[in-house]
Structure formats: structure tokens, C-alpha cells
C-alpha positions as CSV (number, residue, x, y, z in Angstrom):
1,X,31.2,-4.7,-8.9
2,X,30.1,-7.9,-7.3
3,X,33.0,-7.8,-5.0
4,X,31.9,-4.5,-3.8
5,X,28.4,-5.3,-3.3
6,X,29.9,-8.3,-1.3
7,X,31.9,-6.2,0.9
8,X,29.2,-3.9,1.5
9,X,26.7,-6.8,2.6
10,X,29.6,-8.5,5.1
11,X,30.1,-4.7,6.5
12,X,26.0,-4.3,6.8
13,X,24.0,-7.3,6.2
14,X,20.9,-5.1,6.3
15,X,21.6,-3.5,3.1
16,X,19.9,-6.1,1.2
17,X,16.5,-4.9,2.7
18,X,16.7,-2.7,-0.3
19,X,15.8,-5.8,-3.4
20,X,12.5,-5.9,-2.2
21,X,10.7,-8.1,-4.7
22,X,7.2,-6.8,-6.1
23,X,4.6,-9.8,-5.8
24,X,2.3,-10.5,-8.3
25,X,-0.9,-12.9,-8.3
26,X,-1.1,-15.5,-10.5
27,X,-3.1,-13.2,-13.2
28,X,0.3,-11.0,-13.1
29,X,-2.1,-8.3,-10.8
30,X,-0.2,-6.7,-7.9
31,X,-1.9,-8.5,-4.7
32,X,-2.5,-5.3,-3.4
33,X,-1.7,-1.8,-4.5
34,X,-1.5,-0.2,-1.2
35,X,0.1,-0.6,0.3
36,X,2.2,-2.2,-2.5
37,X,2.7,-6.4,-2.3
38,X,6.2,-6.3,-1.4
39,X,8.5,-9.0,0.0
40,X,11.9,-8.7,1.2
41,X,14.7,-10.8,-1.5
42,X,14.7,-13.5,1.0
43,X,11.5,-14.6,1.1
44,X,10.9,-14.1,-2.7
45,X,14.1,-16.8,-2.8
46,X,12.7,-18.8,-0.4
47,X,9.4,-19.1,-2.0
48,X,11.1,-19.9,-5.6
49,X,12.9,-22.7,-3.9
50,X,10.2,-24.0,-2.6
51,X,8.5,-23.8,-6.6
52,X,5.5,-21.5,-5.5
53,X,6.6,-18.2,-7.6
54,X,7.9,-17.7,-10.6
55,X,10.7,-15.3,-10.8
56,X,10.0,-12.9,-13.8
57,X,12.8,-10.1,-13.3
58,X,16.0,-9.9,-11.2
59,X,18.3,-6.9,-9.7
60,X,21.5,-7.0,-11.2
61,X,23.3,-7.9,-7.6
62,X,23.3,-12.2,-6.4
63,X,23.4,-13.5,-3.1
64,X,25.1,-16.4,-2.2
65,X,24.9,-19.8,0.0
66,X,28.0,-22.5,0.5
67,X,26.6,-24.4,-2.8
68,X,24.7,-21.7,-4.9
69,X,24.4,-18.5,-6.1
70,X,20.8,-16.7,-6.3
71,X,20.2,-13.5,-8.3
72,X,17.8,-11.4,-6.1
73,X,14.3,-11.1,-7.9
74,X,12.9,-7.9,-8.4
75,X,9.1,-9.9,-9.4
76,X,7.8,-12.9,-8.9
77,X,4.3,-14.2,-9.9
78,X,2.4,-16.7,-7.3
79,X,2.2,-19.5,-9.2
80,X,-1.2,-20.3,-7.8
81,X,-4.2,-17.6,-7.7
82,X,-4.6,-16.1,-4.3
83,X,-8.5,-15.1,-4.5
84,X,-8.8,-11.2,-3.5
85,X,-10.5,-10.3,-0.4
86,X,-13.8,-8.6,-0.6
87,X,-14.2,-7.1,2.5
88,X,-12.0,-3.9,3.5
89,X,-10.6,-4.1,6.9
90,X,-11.4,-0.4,9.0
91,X,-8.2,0.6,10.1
92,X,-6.8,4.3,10.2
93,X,-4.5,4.2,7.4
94,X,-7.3,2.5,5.3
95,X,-9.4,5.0,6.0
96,X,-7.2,8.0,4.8
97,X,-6.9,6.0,1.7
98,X,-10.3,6.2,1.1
99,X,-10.3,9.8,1.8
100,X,-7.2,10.3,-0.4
101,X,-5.0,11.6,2.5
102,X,-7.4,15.0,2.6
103,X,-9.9,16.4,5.1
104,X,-13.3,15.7,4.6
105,X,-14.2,19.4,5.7
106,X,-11.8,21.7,4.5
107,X,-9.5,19.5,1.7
108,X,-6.5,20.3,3.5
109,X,-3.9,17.1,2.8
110,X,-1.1,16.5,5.8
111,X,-1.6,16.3,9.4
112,X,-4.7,14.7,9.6
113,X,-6.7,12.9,12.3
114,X,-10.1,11.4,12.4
115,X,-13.5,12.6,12.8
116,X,-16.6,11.3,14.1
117,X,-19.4,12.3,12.0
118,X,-21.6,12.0,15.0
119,X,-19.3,12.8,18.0
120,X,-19.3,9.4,20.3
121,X,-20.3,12.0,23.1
122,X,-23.8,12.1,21.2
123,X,-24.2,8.3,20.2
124,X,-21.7,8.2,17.7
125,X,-20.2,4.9,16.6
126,X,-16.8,4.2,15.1
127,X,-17.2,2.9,11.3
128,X,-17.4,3.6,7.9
129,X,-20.1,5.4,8.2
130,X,-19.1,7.8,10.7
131,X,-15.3,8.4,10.6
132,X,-14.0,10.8,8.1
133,X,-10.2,11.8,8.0
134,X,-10.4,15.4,9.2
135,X,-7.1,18.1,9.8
136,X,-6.4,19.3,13.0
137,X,-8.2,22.6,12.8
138,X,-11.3,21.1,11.5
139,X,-11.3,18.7,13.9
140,X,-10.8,21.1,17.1
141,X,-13.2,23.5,15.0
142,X,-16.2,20.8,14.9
143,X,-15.0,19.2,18.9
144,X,-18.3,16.8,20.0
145,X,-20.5,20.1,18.1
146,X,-23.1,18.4,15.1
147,X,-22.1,19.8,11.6
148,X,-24.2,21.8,12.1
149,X,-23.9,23.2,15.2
150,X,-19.7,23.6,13.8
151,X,-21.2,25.1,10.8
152,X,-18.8,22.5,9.1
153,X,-19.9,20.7,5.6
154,X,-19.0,17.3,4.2
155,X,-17.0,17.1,0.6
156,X,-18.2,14.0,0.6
157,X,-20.5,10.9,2.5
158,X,-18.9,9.1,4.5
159,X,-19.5,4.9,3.5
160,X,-18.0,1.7,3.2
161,X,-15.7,1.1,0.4
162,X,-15.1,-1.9,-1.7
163,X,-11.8,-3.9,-2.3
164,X,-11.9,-2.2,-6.2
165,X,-12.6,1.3,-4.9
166,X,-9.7,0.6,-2.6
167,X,-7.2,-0.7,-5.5
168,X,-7.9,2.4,-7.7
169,X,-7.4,4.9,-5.0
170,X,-4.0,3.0,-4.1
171,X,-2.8,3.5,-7.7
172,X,-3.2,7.1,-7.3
173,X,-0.7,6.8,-4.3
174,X,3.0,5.2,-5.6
175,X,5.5,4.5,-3.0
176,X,7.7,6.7,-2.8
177,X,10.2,4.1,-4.3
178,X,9.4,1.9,-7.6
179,X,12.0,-0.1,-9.5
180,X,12.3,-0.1,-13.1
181,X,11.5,-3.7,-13.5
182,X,8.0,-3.2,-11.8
183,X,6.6,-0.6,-13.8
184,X,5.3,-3.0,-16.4
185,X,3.2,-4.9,-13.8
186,X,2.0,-2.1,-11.6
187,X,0.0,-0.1,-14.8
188,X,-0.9,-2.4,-17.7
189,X,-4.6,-2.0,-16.7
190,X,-4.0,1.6,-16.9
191,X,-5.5,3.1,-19.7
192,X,-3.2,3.8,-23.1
193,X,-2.0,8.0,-24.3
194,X,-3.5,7.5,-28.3
């Protein structure tokens, strides 16, 4: 098997993008949920070298240099606590987190776009406070109307999340690929069937 996995990497060296390695802090919590801590195998070996993770599982496959041989880790723990950041940057995708990837109007999920609260052509500014993921036809519905004026209703206010808020609503979301080996480190907080 090895020799095949060997062939395949001469033939297309980009094949080992696929050992990603799952990055734990140093309290064996993923760094970040969402999106997940990954690092491609290269820099998870790089950073074992260089003694500042702990390798914790491995894929089956190894890589190789002129005096060594490396099986690729599938987790690694920072072996020094990396302190979580409080505040939550406003980007787009961060904000459809926070709206769970639905509109804020209708609760449609896909094709969404953003909505100012408060249209900028009436004052409206771009935050928390006043963006809310919205679909397409909700959003051409409402245009630079009020809610009211759109006869349009909020599920929910918009606001500012918190890193936590941001975590739990991450879980909810899995990538759409998880190795075997992570599953142990990406739930134990989650709460137990009786």
C-alpha cells in the first residue's frame, strides 16, 4: 500500500492536501469550530519538529524526507494555550453563521445576501446591528423600503454575537468532511444520550 500511495504523490504531489490535521488548543478544545482549525500535514509536521504540538493521532499513510520518515498527523494539540479571542470579527460569512445560513424574513436557507435593517439610503450603517442575512426575494421585496413600509417582519434582532454564541452555532455546522480520528475532540463537551 505504501508503494501506491508513493506513486500516487510523485504522479500528483497535491494529493496530500487531503491529511489535513485538526488543531487543538492546549485544553484539547478545537481553536475554532467554524470554520474548523485545520492545517494542511505539512505544517502540523513542521510544527512537531519544531516541539510546539503534540501529535495525538496519525493517518495511516507517511511522508518521507532523505533521512526520515513522518506519519502524517490527523491531531495535534498546541502545546501552549492560545488564549480565545473575545471579539467577533463582522465579515459576511460570520454573519450568516450567526443567522444559521437562513433569512431573517422568510427562513428560507440557500442563496442568501445581506440586508440592511435600515436601508443605507435612509441612514443605515453596516454592523451587527443592522445587517441580517436575507434571500434574494426578501431582499428585492424589502429594496431601500422600512419593514414596515415592505410589510416584512424580523425572526429575530439583529445584535452583536459573542465568541461562545459563535462556537455553538459552528458545531451545529460540520464540514462537510470529518475524519474518524477527530470525532473524539470535536464533541466531548457535547452533552451524553443516558
Amino acid at each position: 500500500m505504501d508503494g501506491d500511495f508513493r506513486t500516487q504523490f510523485v504522479r500528483d504531489p497535491a494529493s496530500l492536501k487531503h491529511y489535513p490535521a485538526l488543531v487543538l488548543n492546549a485544553d484539547y478544545r478545537p481553536l475554532s469550530y467554524y470554520p474548523l482549525s485545520l492545517w494542511p500535514w505539512q505544517e502540523a509536521i513542521k510544527a512537531a519538529f519544531l516541539d510546539r504540538v503534540q501529535i495525538v493521532a496519525e493517518y495511516d499513510h507517511v511522508v518521507r524526507s532523505q533521512r526520515a520518515e513522518f506519519k502524517i498527523p490527523s491531531v495535534v494539540v498546541l502545546k501552549d494555550f492560545v488564549k480565545p479571542q473575545k471579539r467577533v470579527a463582522f465579515t459576511r460569512f460570520n454573519l450568516f453563521l450567526r443567522d444559521e445560513f437562513c433569512c431573517q424574513y422568510c427562513g428560507a436557507k440557500g442563496d442568501l445576501t445581506f440586508d440592511h435593517v435600515i436601508p443605507r439610503a435612509r441612514g443605515g450603517v453596516t454592523s451587527w446591528e443592522n445587517v441580517v442575512a436575507a434571500c434574494s426575494p426578501c431582499n428585492l421585496r424589502k429594496g431601500s423600503k422600512t419593514l414596515r413600509q415592505s410589510g416584512l417582519h424580523l425572526n429575530r434582532t439583529p445584535r452583536a454575537p459573542n465568541a461562545e454564541e459563535m462556537q455553538a452555532h459552528g458545531r451545529r455546522f460540520p464540514p462537510n468532511y470529518l475524519h474518524d480520528s477527530w470525532m473524539d475532540y470535536l464533541y466531548w463537551d457535547a452533552e451524553l444520550d443516558a
